[in-house]
DRENPA-3360 file (N, C-alpha, C; in nm, 2 decimals, always signed):
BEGIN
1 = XXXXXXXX = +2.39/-0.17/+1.73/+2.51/-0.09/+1.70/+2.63/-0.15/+1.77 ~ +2.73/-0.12/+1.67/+2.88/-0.19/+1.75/+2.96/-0.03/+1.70 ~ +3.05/-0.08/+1.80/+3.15/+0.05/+1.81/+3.32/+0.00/+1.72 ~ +3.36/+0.06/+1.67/+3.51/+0.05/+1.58/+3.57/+0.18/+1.62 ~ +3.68/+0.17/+1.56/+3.78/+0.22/+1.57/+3.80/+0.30/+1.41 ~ +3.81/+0.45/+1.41/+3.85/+0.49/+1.26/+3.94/+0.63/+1.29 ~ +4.04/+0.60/+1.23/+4.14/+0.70/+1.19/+4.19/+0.75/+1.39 ~ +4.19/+0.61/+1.48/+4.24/+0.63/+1.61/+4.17/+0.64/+1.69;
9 = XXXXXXXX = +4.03/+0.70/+1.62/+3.86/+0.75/+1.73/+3.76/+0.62/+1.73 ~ +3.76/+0.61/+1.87/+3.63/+0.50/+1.88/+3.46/+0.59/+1.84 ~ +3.41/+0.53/+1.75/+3.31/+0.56/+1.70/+3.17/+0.46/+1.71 ~ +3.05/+0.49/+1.68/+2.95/+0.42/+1.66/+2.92/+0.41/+1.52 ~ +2.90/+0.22/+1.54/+2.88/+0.19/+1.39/+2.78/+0.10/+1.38 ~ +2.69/+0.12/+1.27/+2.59/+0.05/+1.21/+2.64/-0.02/+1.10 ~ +2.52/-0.17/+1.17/+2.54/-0.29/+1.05/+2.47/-0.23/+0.96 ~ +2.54/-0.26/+0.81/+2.46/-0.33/+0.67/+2.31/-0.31/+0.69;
17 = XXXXXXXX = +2.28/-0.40/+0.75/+2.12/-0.46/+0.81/+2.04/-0.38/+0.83 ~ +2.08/-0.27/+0.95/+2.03/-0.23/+1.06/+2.02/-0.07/+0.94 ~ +2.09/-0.04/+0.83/+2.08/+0.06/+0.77/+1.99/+0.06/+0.68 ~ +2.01/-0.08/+0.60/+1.88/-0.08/+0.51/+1.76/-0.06/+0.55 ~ +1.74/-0.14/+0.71/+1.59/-0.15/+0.77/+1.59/+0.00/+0.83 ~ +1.67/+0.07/+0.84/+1.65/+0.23/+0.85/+1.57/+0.32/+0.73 ~ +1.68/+0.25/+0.60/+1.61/+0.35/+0.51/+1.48/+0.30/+0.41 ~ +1.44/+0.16/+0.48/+1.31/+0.10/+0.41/+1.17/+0.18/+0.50;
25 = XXXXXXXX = +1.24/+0.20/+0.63/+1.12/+0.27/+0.72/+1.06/+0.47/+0.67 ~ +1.22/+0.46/+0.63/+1.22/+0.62/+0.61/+1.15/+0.69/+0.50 ~ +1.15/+0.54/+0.40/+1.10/+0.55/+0.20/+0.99/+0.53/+0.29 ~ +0.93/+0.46/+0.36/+0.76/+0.41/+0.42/+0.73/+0.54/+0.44 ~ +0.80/+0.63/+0.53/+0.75/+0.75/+0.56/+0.75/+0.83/+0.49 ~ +0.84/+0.87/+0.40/+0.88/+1.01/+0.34/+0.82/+0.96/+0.22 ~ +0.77/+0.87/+0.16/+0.78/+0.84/+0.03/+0.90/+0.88/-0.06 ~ +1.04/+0.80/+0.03/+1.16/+0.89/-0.09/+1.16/+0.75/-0.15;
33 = XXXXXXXX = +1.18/+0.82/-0.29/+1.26/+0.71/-0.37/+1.41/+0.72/-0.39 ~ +1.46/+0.80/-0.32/+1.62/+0.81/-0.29/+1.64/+0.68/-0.18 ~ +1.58/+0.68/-0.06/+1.62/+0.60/+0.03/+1.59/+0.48/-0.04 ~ +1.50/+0.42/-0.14/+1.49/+0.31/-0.21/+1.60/+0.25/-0.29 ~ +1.65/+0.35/-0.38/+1.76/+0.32/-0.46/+1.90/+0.30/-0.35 ~ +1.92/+0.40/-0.22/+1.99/+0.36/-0.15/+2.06/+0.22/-0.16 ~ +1.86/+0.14/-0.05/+1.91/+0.04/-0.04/+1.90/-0.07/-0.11 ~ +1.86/-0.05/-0.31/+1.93/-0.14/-0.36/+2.05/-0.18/-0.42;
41 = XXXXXXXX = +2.10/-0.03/-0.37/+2.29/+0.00/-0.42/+2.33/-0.07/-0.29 ~ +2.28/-0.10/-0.19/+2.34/-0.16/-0.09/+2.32/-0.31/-0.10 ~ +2.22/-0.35/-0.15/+2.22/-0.49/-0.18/+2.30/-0.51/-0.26 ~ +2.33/-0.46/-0.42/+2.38/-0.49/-0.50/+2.55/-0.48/-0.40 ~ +2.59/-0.42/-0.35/+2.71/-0.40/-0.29/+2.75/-0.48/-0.23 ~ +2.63/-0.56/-0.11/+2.65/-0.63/-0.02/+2.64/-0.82/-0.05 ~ +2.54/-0.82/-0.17/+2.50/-0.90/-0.22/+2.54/-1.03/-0.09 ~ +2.55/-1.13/-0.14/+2.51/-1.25/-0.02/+2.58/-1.25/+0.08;
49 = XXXXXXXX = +2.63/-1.14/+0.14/+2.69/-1.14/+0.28/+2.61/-1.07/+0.34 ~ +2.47/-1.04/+0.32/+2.38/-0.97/+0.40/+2.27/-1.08/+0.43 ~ +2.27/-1.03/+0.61/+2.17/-1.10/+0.69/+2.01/-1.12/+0.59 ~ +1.98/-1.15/+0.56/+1.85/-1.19/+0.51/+1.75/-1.20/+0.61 ~ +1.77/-1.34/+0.68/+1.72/-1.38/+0.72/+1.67/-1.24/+0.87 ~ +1.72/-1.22/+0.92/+1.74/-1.10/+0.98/+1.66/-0.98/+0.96 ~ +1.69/-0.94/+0.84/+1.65/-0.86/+0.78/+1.46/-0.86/+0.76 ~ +1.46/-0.97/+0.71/+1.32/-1.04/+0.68/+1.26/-1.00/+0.83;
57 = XXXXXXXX = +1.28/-1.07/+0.87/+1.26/-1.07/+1.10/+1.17/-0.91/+1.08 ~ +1.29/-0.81/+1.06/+1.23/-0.69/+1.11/+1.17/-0.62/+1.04 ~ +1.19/-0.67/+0.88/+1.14/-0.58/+0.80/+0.99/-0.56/+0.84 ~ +0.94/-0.74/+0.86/+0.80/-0.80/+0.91/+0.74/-0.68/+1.05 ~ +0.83/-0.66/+1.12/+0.81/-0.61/+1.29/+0.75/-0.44/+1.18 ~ +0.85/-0.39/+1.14/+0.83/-0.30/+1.07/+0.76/-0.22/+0.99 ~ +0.67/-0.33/+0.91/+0.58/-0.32/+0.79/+0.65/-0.28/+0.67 ~ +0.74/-0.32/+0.67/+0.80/-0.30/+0.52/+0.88/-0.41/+0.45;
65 = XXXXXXXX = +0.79/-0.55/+0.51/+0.85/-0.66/+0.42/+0.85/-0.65/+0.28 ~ +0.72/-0.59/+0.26/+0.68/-0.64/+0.13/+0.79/-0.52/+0.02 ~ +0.84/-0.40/+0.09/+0.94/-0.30/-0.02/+1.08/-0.39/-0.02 ~ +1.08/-0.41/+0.09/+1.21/-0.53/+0.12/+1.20/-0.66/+0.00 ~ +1.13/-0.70/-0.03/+1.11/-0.84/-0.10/+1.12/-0.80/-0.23 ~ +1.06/-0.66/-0.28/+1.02/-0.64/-0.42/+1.22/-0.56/-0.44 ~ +1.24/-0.48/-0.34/+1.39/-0.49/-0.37/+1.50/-0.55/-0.40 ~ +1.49/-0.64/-0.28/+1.61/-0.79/-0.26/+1.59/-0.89/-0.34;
73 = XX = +1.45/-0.89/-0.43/+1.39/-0.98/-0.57/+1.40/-1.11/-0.50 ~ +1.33/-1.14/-0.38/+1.28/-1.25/-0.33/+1.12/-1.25/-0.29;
% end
């Protein structure tokens, strides 16, 4: 987490990254398919300005490469 500034208030803020691999852990658990579609509105949004490689790293730590891959269509 990094911290910003919004509307004057220092706040906590989450990467891109760090949200997807949030809600790839959360579809693991909950079986939502909300948090799925989430994060391929967030790919499509974020498209090649998102950590990949990164992403890959923890999806692996995490167990959810493989929802990650069939997502991000790598």
């Amino acid at each position: 987490r990094r911290t910003g500034v919004v509307m004057g208030v220092t706040v906590p803020l989450v990467s891109t990254e760090d949200a997807i691999l949030s809600k790839l852990e959360w579809a693991r658990k909950a079986e939502s398919e909300r948090q799925l579609r989430d994060v391929a509105a967030m790919i499509g949004a974020q498209g090649p300005s998102l950590d990949r490689d990164s992403i890959e790293r923890w999806a692996c730590s995490l167990g959810v490469l493989d929802t990650w891959r069939t997502l991000a269509g790598s």
